[in-house]
Structure formats: C-alpha cells, structure tokens
Backbone as a chain_set.jsonl record, in Angstrom:
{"seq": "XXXXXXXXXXXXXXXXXXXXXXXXXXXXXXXXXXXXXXXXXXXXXXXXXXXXXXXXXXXXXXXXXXXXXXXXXXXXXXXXXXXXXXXXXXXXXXXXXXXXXXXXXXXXXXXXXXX", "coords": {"N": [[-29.349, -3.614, 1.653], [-32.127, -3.933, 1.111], [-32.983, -0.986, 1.602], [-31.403, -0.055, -0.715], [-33.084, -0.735, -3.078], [-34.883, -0.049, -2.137], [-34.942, 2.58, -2.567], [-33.996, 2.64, -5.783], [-36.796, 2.431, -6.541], [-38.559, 4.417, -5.715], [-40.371, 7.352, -6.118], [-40.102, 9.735, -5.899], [-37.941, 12.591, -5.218], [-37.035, 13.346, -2.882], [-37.149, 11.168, -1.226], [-35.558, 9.22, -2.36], [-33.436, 9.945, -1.815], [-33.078, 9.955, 1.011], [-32.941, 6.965, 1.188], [-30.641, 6.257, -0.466], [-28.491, 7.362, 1.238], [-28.827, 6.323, 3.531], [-28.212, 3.814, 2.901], [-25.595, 4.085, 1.909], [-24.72, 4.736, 4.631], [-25.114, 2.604, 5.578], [-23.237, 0.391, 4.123], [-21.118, 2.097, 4.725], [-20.112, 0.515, 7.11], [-19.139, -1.784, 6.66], [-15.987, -1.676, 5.685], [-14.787, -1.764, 7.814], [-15.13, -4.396, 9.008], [-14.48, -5.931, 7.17], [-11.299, -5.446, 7.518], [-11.146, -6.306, 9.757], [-12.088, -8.808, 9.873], [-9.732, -9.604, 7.827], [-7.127, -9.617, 9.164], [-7.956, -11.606, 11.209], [-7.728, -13.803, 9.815], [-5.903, -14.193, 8.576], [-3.3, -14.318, 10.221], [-0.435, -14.395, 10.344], [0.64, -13.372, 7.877], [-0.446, -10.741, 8.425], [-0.037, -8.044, 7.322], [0.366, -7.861, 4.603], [-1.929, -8.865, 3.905], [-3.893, -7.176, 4.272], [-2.894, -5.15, 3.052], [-3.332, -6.221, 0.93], [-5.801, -6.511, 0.271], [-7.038, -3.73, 1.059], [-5.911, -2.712, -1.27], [-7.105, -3.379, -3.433], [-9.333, -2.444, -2.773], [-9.388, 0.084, -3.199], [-9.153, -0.139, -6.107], [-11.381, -0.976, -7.016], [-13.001, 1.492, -6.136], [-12.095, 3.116, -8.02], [-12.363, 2.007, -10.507], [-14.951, 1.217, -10.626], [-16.726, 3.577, -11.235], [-16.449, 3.547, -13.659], [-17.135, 1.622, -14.929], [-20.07, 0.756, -13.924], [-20.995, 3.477, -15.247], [-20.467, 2.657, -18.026], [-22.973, 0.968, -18.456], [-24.938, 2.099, -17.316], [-24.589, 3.614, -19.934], [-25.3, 2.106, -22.089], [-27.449, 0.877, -21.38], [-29.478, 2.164, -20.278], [-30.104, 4.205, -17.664], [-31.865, 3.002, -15.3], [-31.497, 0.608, -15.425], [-28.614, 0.573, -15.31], [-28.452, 1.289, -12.369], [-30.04, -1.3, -11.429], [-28.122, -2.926, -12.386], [-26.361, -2.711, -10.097], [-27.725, -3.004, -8.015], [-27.705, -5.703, -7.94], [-25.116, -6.334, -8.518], [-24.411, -5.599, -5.605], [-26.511, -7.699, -4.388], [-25.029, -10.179, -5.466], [-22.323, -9.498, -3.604], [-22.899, -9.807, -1.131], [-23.698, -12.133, -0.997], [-21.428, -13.611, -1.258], [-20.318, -12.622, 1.319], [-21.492, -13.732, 2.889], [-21.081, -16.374, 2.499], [-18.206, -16.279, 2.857], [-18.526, -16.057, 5.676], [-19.822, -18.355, 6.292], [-17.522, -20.293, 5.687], [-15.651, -19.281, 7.851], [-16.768, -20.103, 9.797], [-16.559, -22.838, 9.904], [-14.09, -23.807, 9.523], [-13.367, -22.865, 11.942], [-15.121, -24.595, 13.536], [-13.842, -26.958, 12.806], [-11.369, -26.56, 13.773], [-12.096, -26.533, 16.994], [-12.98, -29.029, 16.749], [-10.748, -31.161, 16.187], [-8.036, -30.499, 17.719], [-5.048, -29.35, 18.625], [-1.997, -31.229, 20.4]], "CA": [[-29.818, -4.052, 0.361], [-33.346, -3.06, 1.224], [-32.73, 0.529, 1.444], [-30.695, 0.375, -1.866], [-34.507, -1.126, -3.899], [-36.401, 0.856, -2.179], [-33.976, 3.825, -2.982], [-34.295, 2.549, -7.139], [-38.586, 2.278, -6.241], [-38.938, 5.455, -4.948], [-41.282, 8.137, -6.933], [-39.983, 11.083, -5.565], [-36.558, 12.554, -5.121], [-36.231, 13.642, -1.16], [-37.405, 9.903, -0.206], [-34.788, 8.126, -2.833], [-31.737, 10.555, -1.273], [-32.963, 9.167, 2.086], [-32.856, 5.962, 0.823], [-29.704, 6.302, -0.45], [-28.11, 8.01, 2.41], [-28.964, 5.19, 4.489], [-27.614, 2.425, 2.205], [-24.101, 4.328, 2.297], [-24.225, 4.991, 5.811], [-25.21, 1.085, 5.788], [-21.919, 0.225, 3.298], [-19.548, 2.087, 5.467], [-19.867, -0.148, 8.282], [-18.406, -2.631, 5.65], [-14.539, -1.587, 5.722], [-13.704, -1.682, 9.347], [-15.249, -5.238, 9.567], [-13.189, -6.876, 5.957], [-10.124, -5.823, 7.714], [-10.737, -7.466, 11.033], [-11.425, -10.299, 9.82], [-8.606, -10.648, 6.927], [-6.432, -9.485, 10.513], [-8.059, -12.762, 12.199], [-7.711, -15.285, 9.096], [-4.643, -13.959, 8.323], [-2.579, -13.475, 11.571], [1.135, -14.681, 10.084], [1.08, -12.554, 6.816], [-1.687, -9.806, 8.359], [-0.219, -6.852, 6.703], [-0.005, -8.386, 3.661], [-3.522, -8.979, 3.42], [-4.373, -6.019, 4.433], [-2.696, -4.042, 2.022], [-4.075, -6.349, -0.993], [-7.632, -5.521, 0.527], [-6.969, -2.143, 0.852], [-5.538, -2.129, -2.857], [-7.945, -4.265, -4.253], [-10.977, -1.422, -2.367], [-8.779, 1.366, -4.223], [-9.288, -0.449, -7.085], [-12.652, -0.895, -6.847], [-13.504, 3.007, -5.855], [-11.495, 3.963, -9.143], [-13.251, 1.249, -12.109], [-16.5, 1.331, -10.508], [-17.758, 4.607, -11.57], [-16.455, 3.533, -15.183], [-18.177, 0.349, -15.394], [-21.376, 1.615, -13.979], [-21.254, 4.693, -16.34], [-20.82, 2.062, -19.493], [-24.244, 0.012, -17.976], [-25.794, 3.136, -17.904], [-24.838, 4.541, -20.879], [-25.313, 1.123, -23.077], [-28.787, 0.18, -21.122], [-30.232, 3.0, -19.305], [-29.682, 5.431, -16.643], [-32.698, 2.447, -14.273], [-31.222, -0.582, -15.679], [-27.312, 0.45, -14.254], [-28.767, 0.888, -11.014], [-30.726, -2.268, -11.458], [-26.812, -3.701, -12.819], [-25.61, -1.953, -9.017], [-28.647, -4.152, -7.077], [-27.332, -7.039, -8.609], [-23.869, -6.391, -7.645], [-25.112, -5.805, -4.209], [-26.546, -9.094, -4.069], [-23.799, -10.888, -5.123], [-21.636, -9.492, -2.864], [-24.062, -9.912, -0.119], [-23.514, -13.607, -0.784], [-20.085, -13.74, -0.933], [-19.977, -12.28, 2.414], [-21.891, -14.853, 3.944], [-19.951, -17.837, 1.941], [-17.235, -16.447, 3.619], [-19.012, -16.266, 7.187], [-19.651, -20.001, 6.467], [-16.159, -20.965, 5.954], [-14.728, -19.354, 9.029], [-17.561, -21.107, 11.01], [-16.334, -24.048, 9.051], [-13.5, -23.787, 9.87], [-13.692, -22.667, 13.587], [-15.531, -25.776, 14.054], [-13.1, -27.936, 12.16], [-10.438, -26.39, 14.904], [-12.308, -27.164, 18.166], [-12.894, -31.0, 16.942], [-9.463, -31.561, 16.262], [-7.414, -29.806, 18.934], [-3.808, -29.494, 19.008], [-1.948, -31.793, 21.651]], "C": [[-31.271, -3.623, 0.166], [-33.708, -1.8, 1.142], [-31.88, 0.741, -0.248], [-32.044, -0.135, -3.022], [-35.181, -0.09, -3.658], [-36.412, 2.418, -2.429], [-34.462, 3.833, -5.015], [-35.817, 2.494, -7.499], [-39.241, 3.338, -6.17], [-39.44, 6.416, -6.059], [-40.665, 9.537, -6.693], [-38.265, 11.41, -4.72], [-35.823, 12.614, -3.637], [-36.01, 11.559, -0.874], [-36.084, 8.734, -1.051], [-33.58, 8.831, -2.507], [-31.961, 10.051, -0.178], [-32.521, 8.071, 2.009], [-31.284, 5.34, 0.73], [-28.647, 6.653, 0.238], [-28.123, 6.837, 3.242], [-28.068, 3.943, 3.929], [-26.19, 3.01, 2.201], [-23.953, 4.261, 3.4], [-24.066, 2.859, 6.157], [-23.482, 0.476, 5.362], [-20.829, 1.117, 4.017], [-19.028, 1.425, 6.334], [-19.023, -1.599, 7.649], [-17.448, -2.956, 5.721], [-13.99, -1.897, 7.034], [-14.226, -3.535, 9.487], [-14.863, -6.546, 8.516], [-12.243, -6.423, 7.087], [-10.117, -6.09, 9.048], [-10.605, -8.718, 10.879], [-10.068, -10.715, 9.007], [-7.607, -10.059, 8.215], [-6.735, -10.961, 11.153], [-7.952, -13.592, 11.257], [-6.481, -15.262, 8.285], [-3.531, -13.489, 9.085], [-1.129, -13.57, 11.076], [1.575, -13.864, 8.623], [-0.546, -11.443, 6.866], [-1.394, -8.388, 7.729], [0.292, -6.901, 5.611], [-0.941, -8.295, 2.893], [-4.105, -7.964, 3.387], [-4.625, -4.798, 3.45], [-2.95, -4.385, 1.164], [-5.119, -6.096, -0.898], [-7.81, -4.227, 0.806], [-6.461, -1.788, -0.74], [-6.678, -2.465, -3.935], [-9.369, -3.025, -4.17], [-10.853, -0.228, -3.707], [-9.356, 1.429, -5.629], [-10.774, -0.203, -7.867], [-13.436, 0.643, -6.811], [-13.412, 3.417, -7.423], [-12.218, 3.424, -10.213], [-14.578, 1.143, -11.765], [-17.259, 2.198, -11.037], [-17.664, 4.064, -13.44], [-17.336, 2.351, -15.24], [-19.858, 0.696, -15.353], [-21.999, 3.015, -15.223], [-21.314, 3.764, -17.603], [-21.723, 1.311, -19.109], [-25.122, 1.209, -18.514], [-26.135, 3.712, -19.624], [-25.288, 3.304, -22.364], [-26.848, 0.614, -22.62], [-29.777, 0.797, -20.578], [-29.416, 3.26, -18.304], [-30.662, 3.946, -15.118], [-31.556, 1.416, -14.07], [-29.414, -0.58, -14.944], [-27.597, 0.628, -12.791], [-29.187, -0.482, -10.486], [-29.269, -3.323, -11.01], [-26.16, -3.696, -10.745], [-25.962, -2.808, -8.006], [-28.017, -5.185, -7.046], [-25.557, -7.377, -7.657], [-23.875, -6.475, -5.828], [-25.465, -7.108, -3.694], [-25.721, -10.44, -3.955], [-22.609, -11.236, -4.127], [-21.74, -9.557, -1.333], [-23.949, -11.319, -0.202], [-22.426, -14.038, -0.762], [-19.593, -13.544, 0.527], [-20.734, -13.31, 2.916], [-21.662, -16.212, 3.3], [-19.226, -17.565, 2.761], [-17.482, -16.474, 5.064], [-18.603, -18.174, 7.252], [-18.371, -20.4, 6.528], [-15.521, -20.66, 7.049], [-15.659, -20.002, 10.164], [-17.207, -22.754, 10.962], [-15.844, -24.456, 10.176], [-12.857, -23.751, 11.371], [-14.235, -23.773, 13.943], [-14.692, -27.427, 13.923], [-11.839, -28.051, 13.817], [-10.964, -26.745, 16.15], [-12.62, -28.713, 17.718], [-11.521, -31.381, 16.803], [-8.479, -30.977, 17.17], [-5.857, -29.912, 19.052], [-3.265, -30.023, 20.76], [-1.038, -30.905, 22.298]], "O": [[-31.602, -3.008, -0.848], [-34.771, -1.501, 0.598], [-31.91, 1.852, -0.777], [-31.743, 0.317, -4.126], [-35.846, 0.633, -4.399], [-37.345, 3.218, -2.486], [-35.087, 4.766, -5.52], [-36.12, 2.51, -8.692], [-40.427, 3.375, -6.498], [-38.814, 6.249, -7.106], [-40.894, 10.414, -7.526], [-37.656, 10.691, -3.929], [-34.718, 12.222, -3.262], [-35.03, 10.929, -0.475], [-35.73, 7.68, -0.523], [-32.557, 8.305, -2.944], [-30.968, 9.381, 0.103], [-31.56, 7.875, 2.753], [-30.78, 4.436, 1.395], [-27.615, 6.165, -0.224], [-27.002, 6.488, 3.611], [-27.329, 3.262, 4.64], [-25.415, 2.146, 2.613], [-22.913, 3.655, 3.66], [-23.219, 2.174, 6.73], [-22.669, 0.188, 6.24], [-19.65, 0.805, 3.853], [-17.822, 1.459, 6.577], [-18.35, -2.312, 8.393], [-17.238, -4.164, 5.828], [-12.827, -2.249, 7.233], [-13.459, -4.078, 10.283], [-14.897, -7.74, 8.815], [-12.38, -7.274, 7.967], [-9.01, -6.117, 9.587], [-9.774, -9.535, 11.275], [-9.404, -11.721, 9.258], [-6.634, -10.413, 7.549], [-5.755, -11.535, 11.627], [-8.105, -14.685, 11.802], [-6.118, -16.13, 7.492], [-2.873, -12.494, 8.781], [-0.479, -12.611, 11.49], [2.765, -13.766, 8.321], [-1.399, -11.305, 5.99], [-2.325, -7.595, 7.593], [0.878, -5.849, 5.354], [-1.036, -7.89, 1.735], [-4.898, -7.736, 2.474], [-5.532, -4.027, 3.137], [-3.022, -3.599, 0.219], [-5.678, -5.465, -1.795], [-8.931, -3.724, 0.733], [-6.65, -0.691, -1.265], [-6.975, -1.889, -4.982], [-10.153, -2.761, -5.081], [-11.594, 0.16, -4.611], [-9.834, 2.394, -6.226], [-11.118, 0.453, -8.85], [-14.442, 0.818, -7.498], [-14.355, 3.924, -8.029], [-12.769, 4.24, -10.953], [-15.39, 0.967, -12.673], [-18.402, 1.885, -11.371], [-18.576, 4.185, -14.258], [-18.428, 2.497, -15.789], [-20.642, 0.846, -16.29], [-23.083, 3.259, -15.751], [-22.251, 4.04, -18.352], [-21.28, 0.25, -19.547], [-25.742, 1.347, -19.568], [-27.148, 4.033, -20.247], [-25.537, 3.737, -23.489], [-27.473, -0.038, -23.457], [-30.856, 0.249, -20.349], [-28.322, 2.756, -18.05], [-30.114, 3.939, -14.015], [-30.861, 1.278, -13.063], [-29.008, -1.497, -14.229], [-26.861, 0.023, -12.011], [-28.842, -0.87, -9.37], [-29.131, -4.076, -10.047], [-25.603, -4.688, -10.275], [-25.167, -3.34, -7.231], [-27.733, -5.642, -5.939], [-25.112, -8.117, -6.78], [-23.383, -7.327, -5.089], [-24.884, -7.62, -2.738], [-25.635, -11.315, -3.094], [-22.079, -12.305, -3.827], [-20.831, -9.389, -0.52], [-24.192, -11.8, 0.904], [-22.324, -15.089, -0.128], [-18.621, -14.17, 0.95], [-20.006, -13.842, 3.754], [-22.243, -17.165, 3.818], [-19.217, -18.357, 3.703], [-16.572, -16.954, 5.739], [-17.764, -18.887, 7.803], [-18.054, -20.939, 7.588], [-14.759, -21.525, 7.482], [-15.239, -20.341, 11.271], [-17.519, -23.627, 11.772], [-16.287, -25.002, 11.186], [-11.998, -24.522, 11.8], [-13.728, -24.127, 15.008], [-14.812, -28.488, 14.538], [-11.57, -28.99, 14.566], [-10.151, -27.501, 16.681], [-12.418, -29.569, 18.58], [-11.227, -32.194, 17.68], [-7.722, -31.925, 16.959], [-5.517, -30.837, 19.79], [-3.692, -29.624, 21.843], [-0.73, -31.088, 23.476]]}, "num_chains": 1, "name": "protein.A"}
C-alpha cells in the first residue's frame, strides 16, 4: 500500500514504474495465500470455494479495467488512481477483518474442545 502512494507521489516516471513494479510484485503474493486459507476454512466443500474465488478473481481482472477507466474518464486520469488507493485500503481491511475472525474463531475452538 506504501509503494502504491508513493508510486501516485512520484515526480518522475522511472521512480513511479519502480514503485509500481513493486506494488504488483507485492499483490501477487496475494493469490496463493486467499486460496490456502478458503482450503483451511473451507475443508468439507474446499473445491467449491475455490472455484467461486477463483471466479469471483476472473471477475474482478475483467470489470476492473472498466470501472477504473469510467473514474478516470469522469474525474481525472490522478483522481482514478487516487479511486485505486482507496480500493486498496479497503481491501487491506477486509483482509485483516478476516484474519480476526479466524483468530476468533481458532480461539473459540481451543476453549471449547470436542469430547
């Protein structure tokens, strides 16, 4: 998320392709570690899940560029990047809502203990 600001900050074009470069290489590490966990919080219907989070990514790859392109093209070329941050953040908190719940949860399971 830091690399993706300081990527939209940047004055000069080599240092905001670094920038950016880094924040993808950052965001690939992303995919392999959604489908371990929906694999560990979904062990009795895991390829199931799998394949709606793999459809759902698809999804995502394919309406993203359009949405972003109508930000841009309705608010600026800064301000859809700005829109992109944003998204970033959000989803940057979603991911650690869901941390919390499987810690929740995980904790819920060692106090109660099957006999």
């Amino acid at each position: 998320m830091l690399t993706l600001a300081l990527a939209l900050r940047s004055n000069q074009a080599w240092s905001a392709g670094f920038f950016f470069l880094i924040t993808g290489v950052g965001y690939s590490i992303v995919y392999p570690c959604v489908m371990s966990l929906v694999g560990i919080l979904f062990p009795d219907d895991k390829s199931q899940a799998i394949g709606l989070v793999s459809t759902s990514g698809g999804l995502g790859v394919f309406l993203f560029p359009f949405a972003m392109s109508g930000v841009a093209e309705r608010f600026g070329l800064d301000n859809g990047f700005q829109f992109y941050l944003l998204l970033t953040i959000l989803m940057s908190l979603c991911a650690l809502f869901t941390v919390w719940l499987i810690q929740k949860r995980n904790d819920n399971a060692h106090a109660y203990p099957d006999d």
